[in-house]
C-alpha positions in Angstrom: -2.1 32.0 40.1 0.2 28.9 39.6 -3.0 26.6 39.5 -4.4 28.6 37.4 -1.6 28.5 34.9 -0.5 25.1 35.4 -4.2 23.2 35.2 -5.3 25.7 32.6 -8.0 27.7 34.1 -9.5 27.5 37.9 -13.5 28.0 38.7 -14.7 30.2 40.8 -15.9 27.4 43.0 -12.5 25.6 43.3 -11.3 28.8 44.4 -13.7 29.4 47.0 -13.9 26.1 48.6 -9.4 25.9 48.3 -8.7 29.5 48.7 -10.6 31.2 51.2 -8.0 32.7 53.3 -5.4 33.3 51.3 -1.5 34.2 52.6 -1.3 37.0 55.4 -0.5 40.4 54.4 3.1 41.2 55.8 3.0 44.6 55.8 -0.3 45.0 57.5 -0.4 45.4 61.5 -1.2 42.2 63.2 -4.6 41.2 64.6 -6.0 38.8 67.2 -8.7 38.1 65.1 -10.3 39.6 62.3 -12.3 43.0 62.6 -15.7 43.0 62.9 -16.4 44.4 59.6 -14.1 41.6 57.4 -16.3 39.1 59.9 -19.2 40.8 58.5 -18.3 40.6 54.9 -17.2 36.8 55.1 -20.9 36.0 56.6 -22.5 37.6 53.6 -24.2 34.7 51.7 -23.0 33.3 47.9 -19.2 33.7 49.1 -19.5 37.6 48.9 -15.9 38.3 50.6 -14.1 35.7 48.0 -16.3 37.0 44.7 -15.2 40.8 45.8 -11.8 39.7 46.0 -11.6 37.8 42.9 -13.4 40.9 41.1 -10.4 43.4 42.6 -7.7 40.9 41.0 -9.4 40.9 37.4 -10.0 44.5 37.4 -6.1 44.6 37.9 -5.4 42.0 35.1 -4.3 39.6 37.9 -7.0 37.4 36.9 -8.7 37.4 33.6 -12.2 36.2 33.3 -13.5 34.1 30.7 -17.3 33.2 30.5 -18.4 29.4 30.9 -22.1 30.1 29.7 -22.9 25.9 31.1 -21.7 26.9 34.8 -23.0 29.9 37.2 -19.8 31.4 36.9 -16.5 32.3 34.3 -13.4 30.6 34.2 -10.3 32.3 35.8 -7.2 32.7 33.6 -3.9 34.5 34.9 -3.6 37.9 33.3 -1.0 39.9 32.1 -0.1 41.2 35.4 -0.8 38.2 36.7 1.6 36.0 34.0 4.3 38.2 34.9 4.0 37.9 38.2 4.6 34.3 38.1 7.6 34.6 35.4 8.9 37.2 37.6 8.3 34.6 40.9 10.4 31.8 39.4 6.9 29.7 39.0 5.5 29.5 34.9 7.2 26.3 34.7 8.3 27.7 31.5 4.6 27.8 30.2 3.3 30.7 27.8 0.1 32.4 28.9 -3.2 30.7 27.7 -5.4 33.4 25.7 -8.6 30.9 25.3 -9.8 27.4 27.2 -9.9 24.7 25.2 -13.8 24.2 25.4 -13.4 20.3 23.8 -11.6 19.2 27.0 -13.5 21.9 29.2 -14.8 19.0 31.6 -12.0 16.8 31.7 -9.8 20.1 32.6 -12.0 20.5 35.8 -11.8 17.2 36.8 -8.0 16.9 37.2 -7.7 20.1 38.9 -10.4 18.6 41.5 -8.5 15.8 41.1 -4.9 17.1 41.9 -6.3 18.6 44.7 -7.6 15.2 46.7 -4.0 14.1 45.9 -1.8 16.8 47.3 -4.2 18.3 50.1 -6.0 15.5 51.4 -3.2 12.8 50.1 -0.2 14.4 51.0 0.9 14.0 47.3 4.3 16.2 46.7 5.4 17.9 43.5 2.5 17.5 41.1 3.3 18.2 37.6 0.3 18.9 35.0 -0.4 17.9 31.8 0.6 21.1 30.7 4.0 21.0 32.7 4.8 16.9 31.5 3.9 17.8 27.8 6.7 20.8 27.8 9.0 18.5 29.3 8.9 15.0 27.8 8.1 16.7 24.7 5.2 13.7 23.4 1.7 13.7 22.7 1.1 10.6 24.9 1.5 11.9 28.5 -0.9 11.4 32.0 -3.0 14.1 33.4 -0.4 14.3 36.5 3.2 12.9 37.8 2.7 13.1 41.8 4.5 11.6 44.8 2.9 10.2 47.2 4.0 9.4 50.9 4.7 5.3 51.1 3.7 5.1 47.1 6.3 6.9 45.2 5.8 8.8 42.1 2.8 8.3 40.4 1.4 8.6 36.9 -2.2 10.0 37.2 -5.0 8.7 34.5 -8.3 10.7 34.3 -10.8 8.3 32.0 -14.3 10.1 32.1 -15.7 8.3 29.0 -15.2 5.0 27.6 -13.2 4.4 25.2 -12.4 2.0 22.0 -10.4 -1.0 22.4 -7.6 0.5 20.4 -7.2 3.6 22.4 -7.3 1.6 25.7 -4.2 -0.5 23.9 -2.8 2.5 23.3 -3.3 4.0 27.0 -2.0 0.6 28.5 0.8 0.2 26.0 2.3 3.5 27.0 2.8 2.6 30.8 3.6 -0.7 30.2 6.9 0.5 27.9 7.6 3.7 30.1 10.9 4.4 30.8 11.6 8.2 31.9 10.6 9.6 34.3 10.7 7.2 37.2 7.3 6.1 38.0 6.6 3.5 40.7 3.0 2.9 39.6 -0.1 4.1 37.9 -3.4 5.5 38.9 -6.2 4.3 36.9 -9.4 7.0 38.0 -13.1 6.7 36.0 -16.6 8.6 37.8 -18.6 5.6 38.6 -18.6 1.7 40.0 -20.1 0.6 36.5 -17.2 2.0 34.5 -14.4 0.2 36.8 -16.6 -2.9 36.1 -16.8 -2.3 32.7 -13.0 -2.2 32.9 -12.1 -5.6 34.6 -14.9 -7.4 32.8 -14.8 -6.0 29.0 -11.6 -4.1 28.9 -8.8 -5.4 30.6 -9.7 -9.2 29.2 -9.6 -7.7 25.8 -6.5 -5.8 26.2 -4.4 -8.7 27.5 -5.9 -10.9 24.8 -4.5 -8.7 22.2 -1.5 -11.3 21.2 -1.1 -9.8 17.6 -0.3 -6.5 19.5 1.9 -7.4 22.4 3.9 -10.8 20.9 4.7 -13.0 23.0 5.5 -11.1 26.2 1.9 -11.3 28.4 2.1 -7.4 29.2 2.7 -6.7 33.2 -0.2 -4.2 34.3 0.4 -5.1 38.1 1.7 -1.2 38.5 -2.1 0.1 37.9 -4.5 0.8 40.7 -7.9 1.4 39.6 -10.2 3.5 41.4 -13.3 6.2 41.5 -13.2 9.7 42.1 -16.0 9.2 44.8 -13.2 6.2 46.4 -10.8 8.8 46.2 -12.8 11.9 47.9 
Protein backbone atom coordinates (compact mmCIF):
# COMPACT_ATOMS: atom_id res chain seq x y z
CA UNK A 1 0.00 0.00 0.00
CA UNK A 2 2.71 2.54 0.80
CA UNK A 3 4.37 1.88 -2.72
CA UNK A 4 1.49 2.14 -4.10
CA UNK A 5 0.74 5.52 -2.77
CA UNK A 6 4.16 6.84 -2.67
CA UNK A 7 5.33 5.87 -6.59
CA UNK A 8 1.82 6.50 -7.70
CA UNK A 9 0.40 3.24 -8.85
CA UNK A 10 2.14 -0.45 -8.65
CA UNK A 11 1.73 -3.27 -11.59
CA UNK A 12 0.59 -6.33 -11.10
CA UNK A 13 3.96 -7.60 -12.12
CA UNK A 14 6.00 -5.60 -9.62
CA UNK A 15 3.81 -6.98 -7.09
CA UNK A 16 4.22 -10.37 -7.95
CA UNK A 17 7.83 -10.68 -8.52
CA UNK A 18 8.40 -8.09 -4.86
CA UNK A 19 5.50 -9.31 -2.95
CA UNK A 20 4.83 -12.80 -3.04
CA UNK A 21 4.82 -13.76 0.50
CA UNK A 22 3.62 -11.09 2.13
CA UNK A 23 3.82 -10.45 6.34
CA UNK A 24 2.62 -13.51 8.45
CA UNK A 25 -0.71 -13.50 9.81
CA UNK A 26 -0.45 -13.08 13.68
CA UNK A 27 -3.42 -14.31 14.72
CA UNK A 28 -3.34 -17.46 12.63
CA UNK A 29 -1.93 -20.84 14.34
CA UNK A 30 1.61 -21.47 13.32
CA UNK A 31 2.77 -23.95 10.65
CA UNK A 32 5.95 -25.85 9.83
CA UNK A 33 5.31 -25.29 6.40
CA UNK A 34 2.54 -24.42 4.32
CA UNK A 35 -0.51 -26.80 3.78
CA UNK A 36 -0.71 -28.78 1.03
CA UNK A 37 -3.55 -26.98 -0.51
CA UNK A 38 -1.79 -23.14 -0.27
CA UNK A 39 1.33 -25.33 -1.94
CA UNK A 40 -1.16 -26.28 -4.43
CA UNK A 41 -2.51 -22.87 -5.27
CA UNK A 42 0.99 -21.16 -5.37
CA UNK A 43 2.02 -23.90 -8.19
CA UNK A 44 -0.91 -22.91 -10.35
CA UNK A 45 0.60 -21.23 -13.45
CA UNK A 46 0.23 -17.19 -14.36
CA UNK A 47 0.86 -16.32 -10.48
CA UNK A 48 -2.78 -17.72 -9.60
CA UNK A 49 -2.23 -17.53 -5.64
CA UNK A 50 -0.93 -13.59 -5.92
CA UNK A 51 -3.79 -12.55 -8.78
CA UNK A 52 -6.52 -14.24 -6.17
CA UNK A 53 -5.13 -12.31 -3.48
CA UNK A 54 -4.85 -9.11 -5.22
CA UNK A 55 -8.65 -9.62 -6.55
CA UNK A 56 -9.80 -10.18 -2.53
CA UNK A 57 -8.00 -6.70 -1.62
CA UNK A 58 -9.83 -4.71 -4.62
CA UNK A 59 -13.16 -6.25 -4.01
CA UNK A 60 -12.56 -4.71 -0.43
CA UNK A 61 -11.47 -1.28 -1.69
CA UNK A 62 -7.98 -2.07 -0.45
CA UNK A 63 -6.74 -1.85 -3.85
CA UNK A 64 -8.43 -0.05 -6.60
CA UNK A 65 -7.86 -1.16 -10.16
CA UNK A 66 -7.36 0.92 -12.95
CA UNK A 67 -7.01 -0.48 -16.58
CA UNK A 68 -3.65 -0.02 -18.56
CA UNK A 69 -5.18 -1.18 -21.96
CA UNK A 70 -0.88 -1.24 -23.37
CA UNK A 71 0.04 -3.89 -20.58
CA UNK A 72 -1.69 -7.51 -19.81
CA UNK A 73 -2.83 -6.17 -16.66
CA UNK A 74 -4.46 -2.76 -14.62
CA UNK A 75 -2.61 -0.59 -12.54
CA UNK A 76 -3.08 -0.84 -8.74
CA UNK A 77 -4.08 2.26 -6.80
CA UNK A 78 -4.83 2.31 -2.85
CA UNK A 79 -8.50 2.49 -2.19
CA UNK A 80 -10.55 4.04 0.21
CA UNK A 81 -10.10 1.39 2.70
CA UNK A 82 -6.87 1.12 1.68
CA UNK A 83 -5.96 5.19 1.96
CA UNK A 84 -7.17 5.12 5.28
CA UNK A 85 -5.44 2.42 6.29
CA UNK A 86 -2.26 4.09 5.67
CA UNK A 87 -3.44 7.61 7.20
CA UNK A 88 -4.58 5.57 10.07
CA UNK A 89 -0.90 3.59 10.07
CA UNK A 90 1.15 6.77 10.42
CA UNK A 91 2.50 6.15 6.61
CA UNK A 92 0.60 8.71 3.64
CA UNK A 93 3.55 10.90 4.00
CA UNK A 94 0.94 13.43 4.16
CA UNK A 95 -0.13 12.57 0.43
CA UNK A 96 -3.90 12.81 -0.76
CA UNK A 97 -5.22 9.74 -2.50
CA UNK A 98 -4.63 9.63 -6.36
CA UNK A 99 -8.14 9.21 -8.23
CA UNK A 100 -6.42 8.74 -11.95
CA UNK A 101 -2.62 7.96 -13.30
CA UNK A 102 -1.21 10.37 -15.05
CA UNK A 103 -1.11 8.47 -18.42
CA UNK A 104 1.69 11.32 -19.98
CA UNK A 105 4.33 10.06 -17.43
CA UNK A 106 2.73 6.41 -17.37
CA UNK A 107 6.28 4.88 -18.41
CA UNK A 108 8.54 6.97 -16.67
CA UNK A 109 6.25 6.23 -13.35
CA UNK A 110 7.14 2.43 -13.79
CA UNK A 111 10.55 2.86 -14.24
CA UNK A 112 11.39 4.56 -10.96
CA UNK A 113 9.38 2.30 -8.98
CA UNK A 114 11.64 -0.59 -10.70
CA UNK A 115 14.08 1.62 -10.10
CA UNK A 116 13.70 2.40 -6.29
CA UNK A 117 13.51 -1.14 -5.94
CA UNK A 118 17.31 -2.10 -7.26
CA UNK A 119 18.24 0.70 -4.85
CA UNK A 120 16.79 -0.28 -1.54
CA UNK A 121 16.40 -4.24 -1.98
CA UNK A 122 19.29 -5.22 -3.91
CA UNK A 123 21.42 -1.85 -2.87
CA UNK A 124 20.74 -1.53 0.55
CA UNK A 125 19.54 2.10 -0.08
CA UNK A 126 17.61 3.41 3.25
CA UNK A 127 14.77 5.96 3.44
CA UNK A 128 13.75 6.54 -0.13
CA UNK A 129 11.57 9.47 -0.65
CA UNK A 130 9.48 9.74 -4.01
CA UNK A 131 8.86 12.24 -6.29
CA UNK A 132 5.64 12.54 -4.90
CA UNK A 133 7.01 12.70 -1.20
CA UNK A 134 10.10 15.45 -2.25
CA UNK A 135 7.57 17.64 -4.23
CA UNK A 136 5.16 18.05 -0.91
CA UNK A 137 8.14 18.72 0.96
CA UNK A 138 10.55 21.08 -0.84
CA UNK A 139 7.55 22.59 -2.29
CA UNK A 140 9.27 23.21 -6.17
CA UNK A 141 8.63 22.09 -9.50
CA UNK A 142 12.32 21.13 -10.07
CA UNK A 143 12.81 18.01 -7.84
CA UNK A 144 14.60 14.16 -8.64
CA UNK A 145 12.68 11.09 -9.05
CA UNK A 146 14.16 9.88 -5.52
CA UNK A 147 16.35 11.10 -2.34
CA UNK A 148 18.00 7.66 -1.07
CA UNK A 149 20.86 6.66 1.22
CA UNK A 150 23.03 4.40 0.40
CA UNK A 151 25.50 2.37 2.57
CA UNK A 152 29.32 3.98 2.02
CA UNK A 153 27.59 6.76 -0.52
CA UNK A 154 25.37 8.93 1.46
CA UNK A 155 22.20 10.43 0.36
CA UNK A 156 21.56 10.46 -3.06
CA UNK A 157 19.59 12.44 -5.63
CA UNK A 158 18.12 9.93 -8.11
CA UNK A 159 17.71 11.06 -11.99
CA UNK A 160 15.51 8.86 -14.29
CA UNK A 161 16.32 10.33 -18.15
CA UNK A 162 14.39 7.79 -20.55
CA UNK A 163 14.45 10.26 -23.57
CA UNK A 164 16.78 12.73 -24.72
CA UNK A 165 16.40 15.87 -24.13
CA UNK A 166 17.15 19.63 -25.57
CA UNK A 167 20.18 21.38 -24.57
CA UNK A 168 18.24 23.77 -22.52
CA UNK A 169 16.45 21.34 -20.44
CA UNK A 170 19.73 19.40 -19.81
CA UNK A 171 21.13 23.07 -18.47
CA UNK A 172 18.30 23.21 -16.62
CA UNK A 173 18.63 19.54 -15.04
CA UNK A 174 22.50 20.13 -14.41
CA UNK A 175 21.95 23.69 -13.16
CA UNK A 176 19.64 22.53 -10.39
CA UNK A 177 22.28 20.03 -8.69
CA UNK A 178 24.99 22.04 -9.30
CA UNK A 179 23.21 25.12 -7.04
CA UNK A 180 21.43 22.60 -4.52
CA UNK A 181 21.47 23.49 -1.17
CA UNK A 182 18.72 21.65 0.98
CA UNK A 183 18.45 18.75 1.59
CA UNK A 184 21.91 17.40 2.12
CA UNK A 185 22.90 15.33 -0.84
CA UNK A 186 26.30 13.83 -1.11
CA UNK A 187 26.01 13.05 -4.82
CA UNK A 188 23.85 12.49 -7.86
CA UNK A 189 22.69 9.56 -9.85
CA UNK A 190 22.56 10.15 -13.47
CA UNK A 191 20.35 6.73 -14.90
CA UNK A 192 19.34 6.54 -19.03
CA UNK A 193 18.10 2.65 -20.69
CA UNK A 194 20.87 2.10 -23.01
CA UNK A 195 25.03 2.38 -23.61
CA UNK A 196 24.20 4.73 -26.67
CA UNK A 197 22.38 7.35 -24.56
CA UNK A 198 25.29 7.48 -21.82
CA UNK A 199 27.47 8.09 -24.99
CA UNK A 200 25.35 10.44 -26.25
CA UNK A 201 25.75 12.17 -22.88
CA UNK A 202 29.64 12.40 -22.53
CA UNK A 203 30.09 13.11 -26.26
CA UNK A 204 27.12 15.68 -27.21
CA UNK A 205 25.78 16.67 -23.98
CA UNK A 206 28.01 17.22 -21.29
CA UNK A 207 30.64 19.23 -23.77
CA UNK A 208 27.75 21.44 -24.64
CA UNK A 209 26.54 21.94 -21.19
CA UNK A 210 29.96 23.03 -19.77
CA UNK A 211 30.49 25.16 -22.77
CA UNK A 212 27.51 27.14 -22.03
CA UNK A 213 29.65 30.41 -20.63
CA UNK A 214 26.78 32.93 -21.30
CA UNK A 215 24.80 30.65 -18.76
CA UNK A 216 27.10 29.73 -16.04
CA UNK A 217 29.62 33.13 -15.99
CA UNK A 218 32.66 32.69 -15.10
CA UNK A 219 32.47 29.86 -12.53
CA UNK A 220 33.29 26.35 -14.74
CA UNK A 221 30.29 24.50 -13.04
CA UNK A 222 31.54 21.30 -10.72
CA UNK A 223 29.46 18.14 -12.02
CA UNK A 224 32.14 15.73 -10.24
CA UNK A 225 28.97 14.70 -7.72
CA UNK A 226 27.15 12.84 -10.83
CA UNK A 227 27.61 9.21 -11.51
CA UNK A 228 26.23 8.18 -14.69
CA UNK A 229 24.89 4.85 -15.26
CA UNK A 230 22.29 2.26 -17.09
CA UNK A 231 19.43 0.65 -15.64
CA UNK A 232 20.80 -2.73 -17.09
CA UNK A 233 24.49 -1.56 -15.03
CA UNK A 234 22.41 -1.08 -12.20
CA UNK A 235 20.21 -4.56 -12.27
Amino acid sequence: LTWAHEQKFLMFDQVARWFPAGPENPHARRREAPTAGTLRRRARPGNWYVLERLRKLVRFDVLRRVPVYTEAAGALLPGKLGFELLVGSGRSSGLARLEEIDWKNFVHDRAATDLRWQLEMNMGGKGWRSERVLRRELESRHIPDGLVTLPGRGTIAVELELTRKSLPRYLDIFSRYVRWEAPSLDSVLYVVPEKADLAHLFKTVLPAVLAKNEFWGLRVPDLSRFRFATTAALA
